[in-house]
N, CA, C and O of each residue as an XYZ file, in Angstrom:
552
protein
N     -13.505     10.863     28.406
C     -12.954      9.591     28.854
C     -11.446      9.707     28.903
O     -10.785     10.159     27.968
N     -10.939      9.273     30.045
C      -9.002      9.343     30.025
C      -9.039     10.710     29.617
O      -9.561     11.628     30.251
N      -8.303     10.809     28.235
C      -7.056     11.795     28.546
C      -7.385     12.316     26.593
O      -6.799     13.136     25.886
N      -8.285     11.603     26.371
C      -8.562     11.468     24.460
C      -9.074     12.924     24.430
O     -10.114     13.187     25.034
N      -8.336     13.980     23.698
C      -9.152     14.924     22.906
C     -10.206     14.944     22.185
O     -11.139     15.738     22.308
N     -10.093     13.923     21.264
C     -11.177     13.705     20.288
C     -10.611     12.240     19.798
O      -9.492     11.735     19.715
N     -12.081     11.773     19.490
C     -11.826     10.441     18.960
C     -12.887      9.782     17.952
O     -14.041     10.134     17.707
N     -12.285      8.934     17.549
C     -13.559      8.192     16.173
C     -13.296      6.819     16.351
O     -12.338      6.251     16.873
N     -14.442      6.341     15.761
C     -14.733      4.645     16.021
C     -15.585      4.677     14.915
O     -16.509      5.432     14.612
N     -14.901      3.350     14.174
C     -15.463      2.811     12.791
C     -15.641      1.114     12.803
O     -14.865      0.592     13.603
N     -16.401      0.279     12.165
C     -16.338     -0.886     11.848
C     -15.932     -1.426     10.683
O     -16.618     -1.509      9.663
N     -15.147     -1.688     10.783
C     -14.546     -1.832      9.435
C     -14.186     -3.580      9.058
O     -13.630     -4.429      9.755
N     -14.732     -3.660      7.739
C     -14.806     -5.329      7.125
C     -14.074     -5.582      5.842
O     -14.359     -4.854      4.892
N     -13.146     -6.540      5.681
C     -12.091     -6.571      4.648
C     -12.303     -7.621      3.599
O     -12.855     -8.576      4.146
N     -12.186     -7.754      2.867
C     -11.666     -9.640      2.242
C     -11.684     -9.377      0.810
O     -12.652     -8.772      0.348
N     -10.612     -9.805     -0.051
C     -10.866     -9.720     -1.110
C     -12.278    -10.154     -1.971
O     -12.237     -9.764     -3.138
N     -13.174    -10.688     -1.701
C     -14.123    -11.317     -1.933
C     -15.701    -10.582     -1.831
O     -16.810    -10.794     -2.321
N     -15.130     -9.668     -0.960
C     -16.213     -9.120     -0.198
C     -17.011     -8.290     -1.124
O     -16.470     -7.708     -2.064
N     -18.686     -8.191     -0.818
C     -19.329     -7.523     -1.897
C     -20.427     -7.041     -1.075
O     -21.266     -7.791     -0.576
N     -20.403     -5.485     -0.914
C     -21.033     -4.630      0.137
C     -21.967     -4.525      0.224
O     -22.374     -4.173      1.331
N     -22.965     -4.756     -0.884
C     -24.458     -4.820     -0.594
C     -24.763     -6.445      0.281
O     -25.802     -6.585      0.926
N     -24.113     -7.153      0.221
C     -24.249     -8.343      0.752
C     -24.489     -7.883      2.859
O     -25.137     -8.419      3.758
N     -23.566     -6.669      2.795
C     -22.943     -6.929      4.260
C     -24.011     -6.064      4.730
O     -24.549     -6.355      5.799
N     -24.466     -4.845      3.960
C     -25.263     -4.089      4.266
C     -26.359     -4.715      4.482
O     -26.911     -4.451      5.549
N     -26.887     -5.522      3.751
C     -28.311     -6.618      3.651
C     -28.131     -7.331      5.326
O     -29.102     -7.554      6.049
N     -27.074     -7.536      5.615
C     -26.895     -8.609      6.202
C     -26.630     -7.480      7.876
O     -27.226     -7.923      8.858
N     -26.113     -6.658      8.016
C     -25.805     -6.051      9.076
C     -27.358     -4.993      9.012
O     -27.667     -4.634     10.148
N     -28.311     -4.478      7.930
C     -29.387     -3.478      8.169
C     -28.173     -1.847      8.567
O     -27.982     -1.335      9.670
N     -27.793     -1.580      7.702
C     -27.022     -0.168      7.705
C     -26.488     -0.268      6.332
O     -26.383     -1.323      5.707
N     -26.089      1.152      5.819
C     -25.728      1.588      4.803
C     -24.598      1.884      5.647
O     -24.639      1.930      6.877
N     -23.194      2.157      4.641
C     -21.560      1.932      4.987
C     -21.705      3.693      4.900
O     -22.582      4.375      4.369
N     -20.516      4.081      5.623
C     -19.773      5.255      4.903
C     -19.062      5.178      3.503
O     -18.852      5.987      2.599
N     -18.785      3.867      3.718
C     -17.758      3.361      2.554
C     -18.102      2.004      2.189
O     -18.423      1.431      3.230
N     -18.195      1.140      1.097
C     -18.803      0.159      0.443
C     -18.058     -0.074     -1.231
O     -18.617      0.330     -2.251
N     -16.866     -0.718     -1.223
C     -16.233     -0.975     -2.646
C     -15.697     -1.910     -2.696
O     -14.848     -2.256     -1.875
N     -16.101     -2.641     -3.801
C     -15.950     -4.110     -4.056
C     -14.001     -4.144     -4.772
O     -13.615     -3.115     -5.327
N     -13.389     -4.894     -4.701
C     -12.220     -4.966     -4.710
C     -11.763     -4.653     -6.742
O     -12.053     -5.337     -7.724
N     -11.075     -3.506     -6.635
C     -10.950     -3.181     -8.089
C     -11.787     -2.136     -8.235
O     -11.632     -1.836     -9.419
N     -12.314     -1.641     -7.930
C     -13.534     -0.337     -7.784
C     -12.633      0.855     -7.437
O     -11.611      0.804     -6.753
N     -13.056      1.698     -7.890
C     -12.554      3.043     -7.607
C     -13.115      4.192     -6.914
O     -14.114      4.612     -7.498
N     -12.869      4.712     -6.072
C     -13.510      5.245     -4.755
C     -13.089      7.027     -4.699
O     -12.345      7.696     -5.417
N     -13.556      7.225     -4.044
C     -13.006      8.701     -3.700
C     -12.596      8.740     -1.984
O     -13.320      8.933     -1.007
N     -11.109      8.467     -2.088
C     -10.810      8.348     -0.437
C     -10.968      9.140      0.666
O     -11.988      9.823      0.574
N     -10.274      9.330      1.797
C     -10.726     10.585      2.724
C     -10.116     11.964      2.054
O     -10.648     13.063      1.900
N      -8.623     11.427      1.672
C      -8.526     12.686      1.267
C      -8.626     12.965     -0.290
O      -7.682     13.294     -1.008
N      -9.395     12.854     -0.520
C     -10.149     13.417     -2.099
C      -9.734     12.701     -3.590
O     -10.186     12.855     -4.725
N      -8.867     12.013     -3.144
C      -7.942     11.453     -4.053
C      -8.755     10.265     -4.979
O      -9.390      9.643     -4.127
N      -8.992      9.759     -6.075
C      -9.646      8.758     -6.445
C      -8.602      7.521     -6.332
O      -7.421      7.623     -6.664
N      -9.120      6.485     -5.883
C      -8.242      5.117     -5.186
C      -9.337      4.361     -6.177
O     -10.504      4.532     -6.531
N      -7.960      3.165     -6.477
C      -8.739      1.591     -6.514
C      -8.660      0.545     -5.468
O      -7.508      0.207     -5.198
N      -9.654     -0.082     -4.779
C      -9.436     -0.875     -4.099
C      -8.836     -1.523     -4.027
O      -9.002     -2.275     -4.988
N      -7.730     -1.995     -3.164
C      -6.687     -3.159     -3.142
C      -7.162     -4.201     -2.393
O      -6.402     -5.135     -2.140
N      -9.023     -4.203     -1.736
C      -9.302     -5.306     -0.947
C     -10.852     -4.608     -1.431
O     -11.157     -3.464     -1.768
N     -11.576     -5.766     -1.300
C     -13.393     -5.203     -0.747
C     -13.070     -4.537      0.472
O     -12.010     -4.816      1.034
N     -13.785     -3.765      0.908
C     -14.331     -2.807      2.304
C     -15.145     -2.455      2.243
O     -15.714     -2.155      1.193
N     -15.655     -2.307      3.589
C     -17.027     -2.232      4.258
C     -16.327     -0.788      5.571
O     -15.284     -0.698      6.219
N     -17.240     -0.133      5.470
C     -16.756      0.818      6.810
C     -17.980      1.214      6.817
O     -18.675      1.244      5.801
N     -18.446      1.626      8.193
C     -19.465      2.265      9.355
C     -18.790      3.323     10.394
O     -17.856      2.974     11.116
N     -19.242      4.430     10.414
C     -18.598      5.027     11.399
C     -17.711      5.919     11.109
O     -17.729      6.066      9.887
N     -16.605      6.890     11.809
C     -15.663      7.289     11.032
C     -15.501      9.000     11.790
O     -14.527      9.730     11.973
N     -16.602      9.105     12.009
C     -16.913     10.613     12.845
C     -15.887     10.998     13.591
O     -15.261     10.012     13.979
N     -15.365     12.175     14.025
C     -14.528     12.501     15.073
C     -15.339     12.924     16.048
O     -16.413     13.465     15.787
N     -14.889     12.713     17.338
C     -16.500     13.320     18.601
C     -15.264     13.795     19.946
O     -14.202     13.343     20.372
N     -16.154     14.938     20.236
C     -15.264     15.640     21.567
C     -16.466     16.596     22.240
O     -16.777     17.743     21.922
N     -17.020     15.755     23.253
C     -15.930     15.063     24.183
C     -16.123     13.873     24.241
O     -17.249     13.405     24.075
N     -14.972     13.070     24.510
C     -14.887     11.447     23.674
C     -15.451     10.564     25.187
O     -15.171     10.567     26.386
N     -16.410      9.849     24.248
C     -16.976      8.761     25.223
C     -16.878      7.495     24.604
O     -17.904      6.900     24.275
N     -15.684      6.989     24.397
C     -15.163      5.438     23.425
C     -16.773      4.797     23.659
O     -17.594      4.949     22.755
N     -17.080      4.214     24.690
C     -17.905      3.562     25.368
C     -19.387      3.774     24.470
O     -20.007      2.796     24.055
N     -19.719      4.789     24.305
C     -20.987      5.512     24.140
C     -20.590      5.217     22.398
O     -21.267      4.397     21.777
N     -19.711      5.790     21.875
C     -19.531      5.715     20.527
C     -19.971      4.277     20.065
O     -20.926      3.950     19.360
N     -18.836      3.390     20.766
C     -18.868      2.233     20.569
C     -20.409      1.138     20.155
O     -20.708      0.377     19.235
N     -21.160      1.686     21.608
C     -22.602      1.137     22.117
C     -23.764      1.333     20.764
O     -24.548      0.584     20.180
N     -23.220      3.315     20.622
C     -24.249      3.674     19.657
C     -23.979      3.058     18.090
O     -25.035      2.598     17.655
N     -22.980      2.940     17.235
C     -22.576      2.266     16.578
C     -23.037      0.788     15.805
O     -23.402      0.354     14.712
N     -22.723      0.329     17.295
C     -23.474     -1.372     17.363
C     -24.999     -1.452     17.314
O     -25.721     -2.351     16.883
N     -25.304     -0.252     17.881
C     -27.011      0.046     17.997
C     -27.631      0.136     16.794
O     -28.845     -0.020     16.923
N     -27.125      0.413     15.154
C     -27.544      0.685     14.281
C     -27.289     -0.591     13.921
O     -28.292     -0.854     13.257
N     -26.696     -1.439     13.917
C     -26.675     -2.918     13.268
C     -26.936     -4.029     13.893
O     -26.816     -4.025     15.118
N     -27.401     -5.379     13.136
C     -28.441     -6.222     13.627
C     -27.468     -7.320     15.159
O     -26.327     -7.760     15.019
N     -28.084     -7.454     16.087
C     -28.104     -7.949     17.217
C     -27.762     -9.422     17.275
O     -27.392    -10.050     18.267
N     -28.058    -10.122     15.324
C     -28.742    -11.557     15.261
C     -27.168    -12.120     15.484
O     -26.387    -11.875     14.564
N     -26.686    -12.817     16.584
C     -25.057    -13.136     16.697
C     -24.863    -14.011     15.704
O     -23.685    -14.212     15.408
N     -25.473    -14.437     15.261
C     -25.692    -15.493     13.650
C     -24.913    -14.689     12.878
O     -23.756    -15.058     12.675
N     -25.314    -13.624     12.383
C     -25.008    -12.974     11.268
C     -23.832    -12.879     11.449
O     -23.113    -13.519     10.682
N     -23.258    -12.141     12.407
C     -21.935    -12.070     13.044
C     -21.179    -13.055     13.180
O     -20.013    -12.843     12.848
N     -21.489    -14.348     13.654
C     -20.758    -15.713     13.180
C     -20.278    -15.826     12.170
O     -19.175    -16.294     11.888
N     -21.489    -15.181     11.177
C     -21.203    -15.557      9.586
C     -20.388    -14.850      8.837
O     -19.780    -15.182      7.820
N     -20.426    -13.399      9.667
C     -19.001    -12.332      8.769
C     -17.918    -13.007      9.760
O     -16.889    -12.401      9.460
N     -17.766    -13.425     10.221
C     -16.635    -13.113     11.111
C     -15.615    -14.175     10.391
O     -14.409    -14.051     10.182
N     -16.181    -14.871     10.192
C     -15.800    -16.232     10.067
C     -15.458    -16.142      8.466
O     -14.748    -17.030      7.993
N     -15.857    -15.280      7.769
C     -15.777    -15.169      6.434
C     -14.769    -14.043      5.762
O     -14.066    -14.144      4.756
N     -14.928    -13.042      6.584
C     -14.429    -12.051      6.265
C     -13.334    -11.101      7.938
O     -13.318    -11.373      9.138
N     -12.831    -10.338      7.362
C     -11.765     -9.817      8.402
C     -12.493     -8.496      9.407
O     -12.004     -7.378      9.241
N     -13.353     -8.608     10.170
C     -13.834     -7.796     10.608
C     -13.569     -7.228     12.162
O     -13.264     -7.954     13.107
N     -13.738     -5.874     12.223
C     -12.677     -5.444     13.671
C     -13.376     -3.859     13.933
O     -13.477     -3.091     12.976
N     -13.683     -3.593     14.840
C     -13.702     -2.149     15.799
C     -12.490     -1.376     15.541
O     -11.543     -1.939     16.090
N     -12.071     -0.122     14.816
C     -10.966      0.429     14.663
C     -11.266      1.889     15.731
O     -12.315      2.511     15.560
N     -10.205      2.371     16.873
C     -10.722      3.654     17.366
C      -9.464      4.744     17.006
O      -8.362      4.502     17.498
N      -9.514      5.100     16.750
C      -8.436      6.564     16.650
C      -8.851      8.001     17.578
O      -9.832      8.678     17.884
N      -7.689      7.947     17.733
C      -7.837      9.288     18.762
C      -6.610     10.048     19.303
O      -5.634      9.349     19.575
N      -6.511     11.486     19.512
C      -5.766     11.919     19.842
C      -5.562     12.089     21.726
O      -6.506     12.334     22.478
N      -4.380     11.924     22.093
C      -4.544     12.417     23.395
C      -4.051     14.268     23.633
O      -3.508     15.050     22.853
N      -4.562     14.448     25.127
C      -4.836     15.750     25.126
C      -3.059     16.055     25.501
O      -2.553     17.178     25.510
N      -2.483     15.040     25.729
C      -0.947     15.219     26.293
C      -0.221     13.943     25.649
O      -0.714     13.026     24.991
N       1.382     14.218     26.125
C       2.363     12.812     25.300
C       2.249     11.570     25.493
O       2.878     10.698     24.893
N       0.822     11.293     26.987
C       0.413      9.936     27.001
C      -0.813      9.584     28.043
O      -1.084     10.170     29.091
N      -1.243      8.848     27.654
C      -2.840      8.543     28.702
C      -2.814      7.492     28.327
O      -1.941      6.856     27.737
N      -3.939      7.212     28.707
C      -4.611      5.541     28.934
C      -6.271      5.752     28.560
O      -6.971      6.763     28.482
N      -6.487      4.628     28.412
C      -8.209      4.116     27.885
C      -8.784      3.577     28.416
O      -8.508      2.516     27.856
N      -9.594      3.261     29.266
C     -10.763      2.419     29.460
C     -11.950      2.128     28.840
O     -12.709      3.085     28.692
N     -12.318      1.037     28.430
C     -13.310      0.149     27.881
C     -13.867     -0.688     29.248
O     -13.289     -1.393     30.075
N     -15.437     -0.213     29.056
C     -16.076     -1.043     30.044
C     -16.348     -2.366     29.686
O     -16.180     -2.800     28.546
N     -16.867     -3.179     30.862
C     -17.176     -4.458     30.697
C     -18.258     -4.686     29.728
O     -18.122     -5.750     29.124
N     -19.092     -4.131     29.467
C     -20.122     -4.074     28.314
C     -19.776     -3.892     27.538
O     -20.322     -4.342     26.530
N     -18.577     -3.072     27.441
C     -18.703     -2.565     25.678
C     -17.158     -3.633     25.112
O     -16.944     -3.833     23.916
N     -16.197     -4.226     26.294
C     -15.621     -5.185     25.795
C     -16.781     -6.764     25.282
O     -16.662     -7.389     24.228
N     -17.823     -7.055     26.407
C     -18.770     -7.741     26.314
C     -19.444     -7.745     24.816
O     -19.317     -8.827     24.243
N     -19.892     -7.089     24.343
C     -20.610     -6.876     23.029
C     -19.741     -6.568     21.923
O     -20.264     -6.300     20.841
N     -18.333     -6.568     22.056
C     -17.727     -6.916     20.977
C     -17.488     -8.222     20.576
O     -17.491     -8.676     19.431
N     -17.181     -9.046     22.131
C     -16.806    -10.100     22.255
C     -17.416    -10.863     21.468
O     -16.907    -11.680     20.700
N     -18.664    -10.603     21.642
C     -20.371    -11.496     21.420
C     -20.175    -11.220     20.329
O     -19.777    -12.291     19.870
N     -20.162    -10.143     19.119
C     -20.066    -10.954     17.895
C     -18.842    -11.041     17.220
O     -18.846    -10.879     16.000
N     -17.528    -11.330     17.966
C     -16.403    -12.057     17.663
C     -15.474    -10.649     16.708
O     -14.715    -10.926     15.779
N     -15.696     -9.397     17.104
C     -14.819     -8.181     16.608
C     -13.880     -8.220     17.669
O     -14.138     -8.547     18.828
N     -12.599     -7.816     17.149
C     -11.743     -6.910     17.596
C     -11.570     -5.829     17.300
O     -11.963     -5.252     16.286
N     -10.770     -5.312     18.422
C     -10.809     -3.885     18.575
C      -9.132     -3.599     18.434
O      -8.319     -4.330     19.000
N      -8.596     -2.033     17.310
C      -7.726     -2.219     16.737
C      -7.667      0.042     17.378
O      -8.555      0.886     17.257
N      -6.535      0.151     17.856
C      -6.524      1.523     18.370
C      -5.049      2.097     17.424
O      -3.997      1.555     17.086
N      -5.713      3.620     17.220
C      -4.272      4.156     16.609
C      -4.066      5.113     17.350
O      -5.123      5.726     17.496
N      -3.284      5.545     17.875
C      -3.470      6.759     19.137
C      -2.365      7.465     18.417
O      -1.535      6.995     17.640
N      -2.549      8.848     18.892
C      -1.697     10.074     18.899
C      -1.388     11.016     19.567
O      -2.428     11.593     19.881
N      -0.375     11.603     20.047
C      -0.252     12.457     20.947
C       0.411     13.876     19.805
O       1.129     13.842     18.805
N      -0.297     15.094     20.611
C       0.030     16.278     19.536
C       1.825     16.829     19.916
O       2.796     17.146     19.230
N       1.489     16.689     21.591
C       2.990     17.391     21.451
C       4.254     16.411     21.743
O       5.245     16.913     22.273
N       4.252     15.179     21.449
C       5.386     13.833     21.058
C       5.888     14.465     19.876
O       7.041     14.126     19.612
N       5.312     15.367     19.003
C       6.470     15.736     17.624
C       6.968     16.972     18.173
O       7.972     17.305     17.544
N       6.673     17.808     19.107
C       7.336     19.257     18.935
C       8.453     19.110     19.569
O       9.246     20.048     19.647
């Protein structure tokens, strides 16, 4: 897709309050990540962390060759459809589509189809991008 080397897409859910078996019950998926606020975790990079918020994360993979679209679709495909439920985090807690990705040069562009903006829409996520380009530092 565009110009992305590789890319990852996660769902990620925040709130101080938040308590992960709740979300898991409630979305039908087990997290990559699931720690109630004050909990101590083992982060990406190996380090043991205490939570400074509840989180919820799904997702997280790096994939090449990057199909945002497809990631996105398959993602949503593992969790429940019921837009209820989704009313009910949304509205409760801080929840959002995060994509990261590198580009293959110092700049490109993205496209998101009408479906896959569509089915975020529908259960009230945003979508939050961190992009990188490799040779902007050399």
């Amino acid at each position: 897709m565009d110009n992305l080397q590789r890319a990852s897409v996660s769902l990620l859910i925040d709130e101080d309050d938040l308590v992960p078996s709740e979300i898991t019950a409630l979305l039908g998926a087990e997290p990559r990540l699931g720690v109630a606020k004050g909990e101590k975790f083992l982060g990406s990079h190996g380090k043991c962390t205490e939570a400074s918020t509840g989180k919820w994360q799904l997702g997280g993979d790096w994939n090449t060759p990057v199909d945002l679209n497809d990631q996105i679709s398959t993602l949503l495909a593992r969790l429940t459809d019921d837009l209820e439920v989704w009313k009910y985090l949304t509205a409760r807690y801080h929840c959002y589509m995060s994509v990261g990705g590198y580009f293959v040069d110092w700049t490109g562009g993205i496209t998101l189809a009408p479906q896959t903006l569509g089915a975020l829409s529908a259960r009230g996520l945003a979508i939050d991008f961190d992009l990188y380009a490799h040779t902007a530092s050399e």
